[in-house]
C-alpha positions in Angstrom: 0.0 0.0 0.0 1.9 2.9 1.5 4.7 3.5 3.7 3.4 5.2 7.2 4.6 5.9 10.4 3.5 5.5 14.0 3.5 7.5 16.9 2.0 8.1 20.3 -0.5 10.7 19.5 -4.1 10.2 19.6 -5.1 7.8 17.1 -7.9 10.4 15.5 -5.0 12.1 14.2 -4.4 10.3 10.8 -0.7 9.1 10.0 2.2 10.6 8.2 2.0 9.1 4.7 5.2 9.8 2.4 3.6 10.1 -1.4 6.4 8.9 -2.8 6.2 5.9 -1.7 3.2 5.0 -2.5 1.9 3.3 -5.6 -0.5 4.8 -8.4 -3.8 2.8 -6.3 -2.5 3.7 -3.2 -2.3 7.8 -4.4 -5.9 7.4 -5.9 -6.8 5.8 -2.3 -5.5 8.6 -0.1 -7.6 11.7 -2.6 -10.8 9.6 -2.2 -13.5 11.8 -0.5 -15.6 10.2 2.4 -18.9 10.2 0.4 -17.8 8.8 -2.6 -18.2 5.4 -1.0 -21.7 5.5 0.2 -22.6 7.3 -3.0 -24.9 4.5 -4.2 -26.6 4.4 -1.2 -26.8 8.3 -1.3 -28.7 8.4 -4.6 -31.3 5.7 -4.0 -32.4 7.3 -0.4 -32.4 10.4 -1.9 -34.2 9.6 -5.1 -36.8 8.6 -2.8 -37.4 11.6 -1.2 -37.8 13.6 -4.4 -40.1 11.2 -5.8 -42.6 11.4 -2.6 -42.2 15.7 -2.5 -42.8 15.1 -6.8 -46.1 13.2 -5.7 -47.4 14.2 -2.5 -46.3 17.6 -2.2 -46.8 19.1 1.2 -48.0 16.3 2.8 -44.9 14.8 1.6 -42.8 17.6 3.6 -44.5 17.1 6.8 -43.7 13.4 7.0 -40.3 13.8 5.9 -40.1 16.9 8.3 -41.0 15.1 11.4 -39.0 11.8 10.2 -35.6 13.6 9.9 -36.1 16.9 11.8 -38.3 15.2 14.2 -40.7 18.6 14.7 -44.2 18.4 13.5 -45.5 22.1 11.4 -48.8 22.6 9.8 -47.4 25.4 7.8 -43.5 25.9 7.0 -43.1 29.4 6.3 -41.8 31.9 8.5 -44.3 34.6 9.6 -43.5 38.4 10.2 -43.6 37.6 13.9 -41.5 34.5 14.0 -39.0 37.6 12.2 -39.7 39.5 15.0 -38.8 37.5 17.7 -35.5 36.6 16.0 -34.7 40.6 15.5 -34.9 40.6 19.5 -33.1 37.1 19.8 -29.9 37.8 18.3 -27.5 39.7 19.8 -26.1 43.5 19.1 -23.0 42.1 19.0 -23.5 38.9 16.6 -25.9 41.6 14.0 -23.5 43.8 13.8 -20.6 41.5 13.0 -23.1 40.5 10.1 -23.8 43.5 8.9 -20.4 44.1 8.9 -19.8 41.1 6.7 -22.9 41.8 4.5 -20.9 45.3 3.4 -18.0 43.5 2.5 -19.2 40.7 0.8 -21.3 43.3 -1.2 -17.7 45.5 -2.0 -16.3 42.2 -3.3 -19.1 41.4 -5.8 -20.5 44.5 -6.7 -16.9 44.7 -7.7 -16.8 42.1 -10.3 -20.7 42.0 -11.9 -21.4 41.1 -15.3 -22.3 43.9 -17.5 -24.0 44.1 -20.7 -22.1 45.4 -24.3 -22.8 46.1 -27.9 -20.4 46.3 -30.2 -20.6 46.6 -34.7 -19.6 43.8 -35.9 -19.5 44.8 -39.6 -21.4 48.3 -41.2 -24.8 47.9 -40.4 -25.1 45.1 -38.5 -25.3 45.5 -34.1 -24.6 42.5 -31.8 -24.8 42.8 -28.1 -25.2 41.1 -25.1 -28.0 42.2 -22.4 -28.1 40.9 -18.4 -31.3 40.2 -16.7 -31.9 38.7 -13.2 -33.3 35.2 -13.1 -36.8 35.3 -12.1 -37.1 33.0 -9.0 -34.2 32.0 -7.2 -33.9 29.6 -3.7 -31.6 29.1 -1.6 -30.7 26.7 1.0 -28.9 27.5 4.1 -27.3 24.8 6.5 -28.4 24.6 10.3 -27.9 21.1 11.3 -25.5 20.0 13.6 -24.5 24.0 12.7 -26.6 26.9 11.9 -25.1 28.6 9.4 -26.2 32.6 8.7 -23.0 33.3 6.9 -25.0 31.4 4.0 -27.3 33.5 3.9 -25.1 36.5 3.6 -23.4 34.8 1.4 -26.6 33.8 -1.3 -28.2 36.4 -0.5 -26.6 39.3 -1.1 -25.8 38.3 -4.7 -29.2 37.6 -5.1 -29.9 40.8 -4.2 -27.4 42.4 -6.5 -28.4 40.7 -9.4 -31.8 42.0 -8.8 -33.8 38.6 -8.4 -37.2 39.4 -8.4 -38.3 36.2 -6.0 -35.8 35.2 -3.4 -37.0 31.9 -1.6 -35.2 30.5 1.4 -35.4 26.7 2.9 -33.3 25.9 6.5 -34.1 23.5 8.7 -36.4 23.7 11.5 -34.7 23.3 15.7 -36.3 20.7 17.7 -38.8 24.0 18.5 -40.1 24.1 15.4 -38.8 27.7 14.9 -35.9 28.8 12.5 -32.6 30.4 13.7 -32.8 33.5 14.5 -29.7 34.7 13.5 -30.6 33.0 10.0 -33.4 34.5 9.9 -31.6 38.4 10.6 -29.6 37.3 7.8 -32.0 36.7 5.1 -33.8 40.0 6.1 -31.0 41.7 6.2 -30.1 40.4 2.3 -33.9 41.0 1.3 -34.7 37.6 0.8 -38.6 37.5 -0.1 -39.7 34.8 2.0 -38.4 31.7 4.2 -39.6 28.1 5.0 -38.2 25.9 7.7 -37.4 23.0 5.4 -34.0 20.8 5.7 -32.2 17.9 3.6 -33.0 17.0 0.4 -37.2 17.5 1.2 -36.2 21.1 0.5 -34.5 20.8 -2.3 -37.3 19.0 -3.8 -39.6 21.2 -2.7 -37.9 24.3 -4.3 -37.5 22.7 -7.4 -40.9 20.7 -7.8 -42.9 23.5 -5.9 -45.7 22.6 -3.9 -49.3 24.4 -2.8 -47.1 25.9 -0.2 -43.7 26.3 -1.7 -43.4 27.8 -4.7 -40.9 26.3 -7.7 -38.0 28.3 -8.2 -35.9 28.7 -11.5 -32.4 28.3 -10.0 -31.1 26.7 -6.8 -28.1 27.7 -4.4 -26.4 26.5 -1.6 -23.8 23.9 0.2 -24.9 21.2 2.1 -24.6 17.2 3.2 -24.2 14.8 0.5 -28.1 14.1 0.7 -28.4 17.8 -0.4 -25.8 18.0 -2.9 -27.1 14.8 -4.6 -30.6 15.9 -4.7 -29.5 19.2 -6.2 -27.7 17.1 -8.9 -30.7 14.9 -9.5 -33.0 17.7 -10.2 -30.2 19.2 -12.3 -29.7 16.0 -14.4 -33.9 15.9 -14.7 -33.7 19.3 -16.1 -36.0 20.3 -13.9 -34.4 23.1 -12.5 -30.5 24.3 -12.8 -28.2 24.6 -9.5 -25.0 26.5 -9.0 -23.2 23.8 -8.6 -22.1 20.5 -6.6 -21.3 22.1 -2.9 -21.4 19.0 -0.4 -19.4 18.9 2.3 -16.3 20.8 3.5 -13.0 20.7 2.3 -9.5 22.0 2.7 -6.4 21.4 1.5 -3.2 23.2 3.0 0.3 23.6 1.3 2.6 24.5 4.0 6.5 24.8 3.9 8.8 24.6 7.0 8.5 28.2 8.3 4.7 27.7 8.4 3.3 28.1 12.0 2.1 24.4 13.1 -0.1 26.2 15.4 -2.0 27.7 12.5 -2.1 24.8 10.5 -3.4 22.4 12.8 -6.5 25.8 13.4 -7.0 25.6 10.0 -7.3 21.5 9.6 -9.7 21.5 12.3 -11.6 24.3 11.4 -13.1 22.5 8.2 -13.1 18.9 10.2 -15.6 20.1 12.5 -18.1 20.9 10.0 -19.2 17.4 9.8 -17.8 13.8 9.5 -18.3 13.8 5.7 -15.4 16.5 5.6 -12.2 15.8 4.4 -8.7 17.8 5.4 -5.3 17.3 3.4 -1.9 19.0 4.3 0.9 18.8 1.9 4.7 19.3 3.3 7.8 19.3 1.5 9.4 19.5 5.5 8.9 16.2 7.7 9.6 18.2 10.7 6.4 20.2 10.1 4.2 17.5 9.6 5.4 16.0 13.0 4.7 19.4 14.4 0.9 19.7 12.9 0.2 16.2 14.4 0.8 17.1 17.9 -0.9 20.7 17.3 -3.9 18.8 16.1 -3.8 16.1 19.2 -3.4 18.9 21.6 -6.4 21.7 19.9 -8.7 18.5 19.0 -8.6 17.8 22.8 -10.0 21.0 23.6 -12.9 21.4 20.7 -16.7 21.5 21.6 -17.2 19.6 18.6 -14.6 17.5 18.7 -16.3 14.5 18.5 -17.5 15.3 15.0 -14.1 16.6 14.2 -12.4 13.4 15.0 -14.8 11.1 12.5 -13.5 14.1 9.6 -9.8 13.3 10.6 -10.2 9.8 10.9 -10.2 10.3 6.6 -8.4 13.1 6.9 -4.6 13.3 5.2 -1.0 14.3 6.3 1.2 14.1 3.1 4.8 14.5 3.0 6.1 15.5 -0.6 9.6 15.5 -1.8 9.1 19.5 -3.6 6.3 21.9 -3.0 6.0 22.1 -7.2 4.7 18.1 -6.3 2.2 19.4 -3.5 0.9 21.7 -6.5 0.6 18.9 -8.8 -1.3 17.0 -5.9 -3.7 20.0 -5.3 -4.7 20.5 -8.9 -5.3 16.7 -9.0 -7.5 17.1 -5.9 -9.3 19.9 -7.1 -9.9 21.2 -3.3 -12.6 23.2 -2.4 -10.5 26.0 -0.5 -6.7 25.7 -0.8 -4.5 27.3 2.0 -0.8 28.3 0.6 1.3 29.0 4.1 4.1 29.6 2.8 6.7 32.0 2.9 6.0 34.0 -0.6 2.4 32.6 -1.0 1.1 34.9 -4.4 4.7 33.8 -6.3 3.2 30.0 -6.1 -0.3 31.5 -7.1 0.7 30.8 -11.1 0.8 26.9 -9.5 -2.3 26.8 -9.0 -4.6 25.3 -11.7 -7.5 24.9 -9.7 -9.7 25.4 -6.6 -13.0 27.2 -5.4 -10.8 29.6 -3.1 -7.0 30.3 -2.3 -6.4 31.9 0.9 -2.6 33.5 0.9 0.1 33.1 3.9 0.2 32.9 7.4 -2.0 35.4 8.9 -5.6 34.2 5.8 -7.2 31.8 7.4 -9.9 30.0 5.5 -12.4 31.2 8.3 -12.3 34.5 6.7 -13.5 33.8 4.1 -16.5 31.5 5.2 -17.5 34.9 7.2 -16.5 38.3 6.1 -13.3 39.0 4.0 -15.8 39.7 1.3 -15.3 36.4 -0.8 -17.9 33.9 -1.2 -18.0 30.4 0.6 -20.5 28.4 -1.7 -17.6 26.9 -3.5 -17.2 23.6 -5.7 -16.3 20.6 -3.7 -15.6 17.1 -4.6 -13.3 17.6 -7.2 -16.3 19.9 -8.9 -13.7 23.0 -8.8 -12.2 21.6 -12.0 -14.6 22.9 -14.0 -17.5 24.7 -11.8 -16.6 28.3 -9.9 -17.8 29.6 -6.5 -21.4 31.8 -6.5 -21.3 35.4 -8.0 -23.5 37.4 -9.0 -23.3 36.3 -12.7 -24.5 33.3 -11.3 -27.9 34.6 -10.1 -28.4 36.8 -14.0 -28.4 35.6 -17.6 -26.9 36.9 -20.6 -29.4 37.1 -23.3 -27.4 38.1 -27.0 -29.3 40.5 -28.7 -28.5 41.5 -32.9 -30.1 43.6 -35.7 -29.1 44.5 -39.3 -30.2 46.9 -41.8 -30.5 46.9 -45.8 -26.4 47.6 -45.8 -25.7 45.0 -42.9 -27.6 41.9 -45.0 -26.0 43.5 -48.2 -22.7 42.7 -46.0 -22.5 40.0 -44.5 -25.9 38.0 -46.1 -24.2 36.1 -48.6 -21.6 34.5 -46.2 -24.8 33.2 -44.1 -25.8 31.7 -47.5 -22.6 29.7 -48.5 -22.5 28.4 -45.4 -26.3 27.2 -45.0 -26.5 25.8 -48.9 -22.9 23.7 -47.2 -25.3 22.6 -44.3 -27.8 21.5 -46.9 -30.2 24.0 -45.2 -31.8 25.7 -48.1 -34.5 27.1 -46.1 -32.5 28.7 -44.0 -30.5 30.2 -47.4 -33.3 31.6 -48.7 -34.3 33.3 -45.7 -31.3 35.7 -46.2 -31.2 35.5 -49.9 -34.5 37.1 -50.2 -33.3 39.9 -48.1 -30.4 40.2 -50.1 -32.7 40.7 -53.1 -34.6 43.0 -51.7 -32.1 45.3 -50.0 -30.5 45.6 -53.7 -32.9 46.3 -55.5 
């Protein structure tokens, strides 16, 4: 398999495993995320579920509702007093942090929105490209073993940039059958339109389907557990709705050299491990000495974590690499495709041209990947499972459309008509020929 060594520390904390002396299955072995082997199982439970919300609707919520969320509600959308109560719930301290956050995140993507353009592309004939908001957007916001606000900063003010003109929101209910408050300051803080205390993949189908209650939405958002992230990809794949994109459950991969701070590291590892079991952590080090370092960092802060119990099933599949050169711990990143990708090292932005891809890159010592899941101004709904190869994190392009928009006169159809009619009598698509020819006639005459 692979060569490993064995120490003292707490056996949660996963092994030292030089790469180089592992073989090609043994390599493919050590990038395997956790869910990829129960993703059968995944699929057929949650194929389920979105087959009895397809059918049965609200009644179908309910039962699912109380099954997995074990609450019982007759109706699922928050009222104007249940926003109320969470206004005076949440403290000063904790709204103004996210308000905070909501001003950044807003300077970051305000920053880079698509805009429209129009531009001749021979005399007499306009092309351009127009952006308009897509209609009716959801989005789903964690809050199961975590709730998690900083979604709905994160969806929602993009949402609101791009103009969205129905904003829907599903989180799960707490054992109360209320919402979390300070999910709840988020979303009205963001201007999302209206919010329903639905979890899992039940609200997923429900946002997609629609119900009486729930109304279908054009576009869905949002990380969450594998059940989540596979039912957004099975309502994708129906073509029933579109998503952003695969965002299942956390990831982090560091790259750290041997003036890194083990301290930080290990922060950093743990930080992503304790979102749920199904996360996965992976350090890369060209410096044995370093490694050694994060292991007993990670032995000593794991000990002291209120979560730690969920944090140790993340690391029990979790990976400490040694690599002979840091260009090797590139190539292993770009293989991995992380979700957010940590570079502590000592000129961090002169590796940056290394990296091929990832959903985020957080730079040197003093970025942790914690900013940017709450208010550096980035976005956190990232790519994960290897996804970030060829999907980006949510922006505010990925709330709008681009429609292209052209016109021609007499001159422009005099122009450019007869190379449309080469090319569509070379298709054998005469109709389409004549349609420009008789123009052509016409505009000459």
């Amino acid at each position: 398999m692979s060569a490993t060594r064995t120490s003292s520390i707490d056996s949660a904390i996963p092994v030292i495993v030089d790469w180089d002396a592992a073989d090609a299955d043994a390599r493919t072995e050590l990038l395997r995320r956790p869910t990829q082997a129960v993703a059968a199982q995944t699929r057929s439970a949650v194929a389920d579920v979105l087959d009895d919300v397809r059918t049965r609707g609200d009644d179908a919520l309910r039962e699912l509702t109380e099954r997995f969320d074990r609450v019982v509600l007759e109706d699922f959308e928050v009222d104007a007093e249940e926003f109320a109560v969470a206004e005076a719930a949440v403290p000063a301290e904790l709204r103004q942090a996210m308000v905070n956050a909501a001003a950044r995140i807003e300077r970051f993507h305000a920053a880079g929105m698509t805009a429209g353009y129009n531009v001749d592309t021979a005399d007499g004939v306009n092309c351009a490209r127009i952006v308009r908001p897509i209609p009716r957007v959801g989005l789903y916001v964690p809050a199961g073993t975590a709730p998690l606000p900083s979604t709905a900063l994160m969806l929602g003010v993009p949402s609101r940039l791009a103009g969205c003109r129905e904003v829907v929101l599903c989180t799960p209910p707490r054992p109360d059958g209320s919402a979390d408050p300070a999910v709840l300051v988020a979303a009205k803080l963001t201007g999302v339109h209206r919010v329903f205390k639905l979890g899992g993949a039940q609200a997923i189908a429900a946002m997609a389907f629609g119900t009486a209650r729930v109304p279908a939405c054009d576009k869905l958002f949002g990380p969450g557990n594998s059940f989540v992230t596979e039912a957004k990809q099975q309502v994708a794949q129906s073509g029933t709705v579109a998503i952003d994109m695969p965002a299942g459950p956390s990831e982090v991969l560091v790259i750290a050299d041997a003036g890194a701070d083990a301290a930080f590291v290990a922060a950093d590892l743990l930080s992503q491990a304790e979102h749920g079991p199904d996360s996965q952590v992976l350090l890369l080090s060209d410096d044995d000495a370093l490694l050694e370092k994060v292991r007993a960092e990670l032995s000593t802060q794991l000990a002291a974590l209120p979560r730690a119990a969920i944090a140790r099933q993340a690391m029990a599949r979790s990976r400490l690499l040694l690599v002979e050169t840091l260009d090797a711990a590139f190539g292993i990143s770009n293989r991995y495709a992380p979700e957010h990708l940590i570079l502590a090292l000592r000129s961090p932005r002169n590796w940056l041209d290394k990296v091929e891809v990832a959903g985020s890159v957080f730079l040197g010592d003093w970025t942790p990947e914690a900013l940017g899941d709450y208010c550096s101004g980035t976005n956190h709904v990232l790519p994960t499972g290897g996804a970030a190869r060829a999907w980006s994190g949510v922006s505010v392009s990925s709330f709008q459309n681009t429609v292209s928009v052209q016109s021609a006169n007499a001159a422009g159809i005099r122009a450019i008509g007869p190379d449309a009619v080469t090319m569509a009598r070379a298709e054998g698509l005469d109709a389409h020929a004549n349609a420009v020819a008789l123009r052509i006639t016409k505009a000459s005459a």
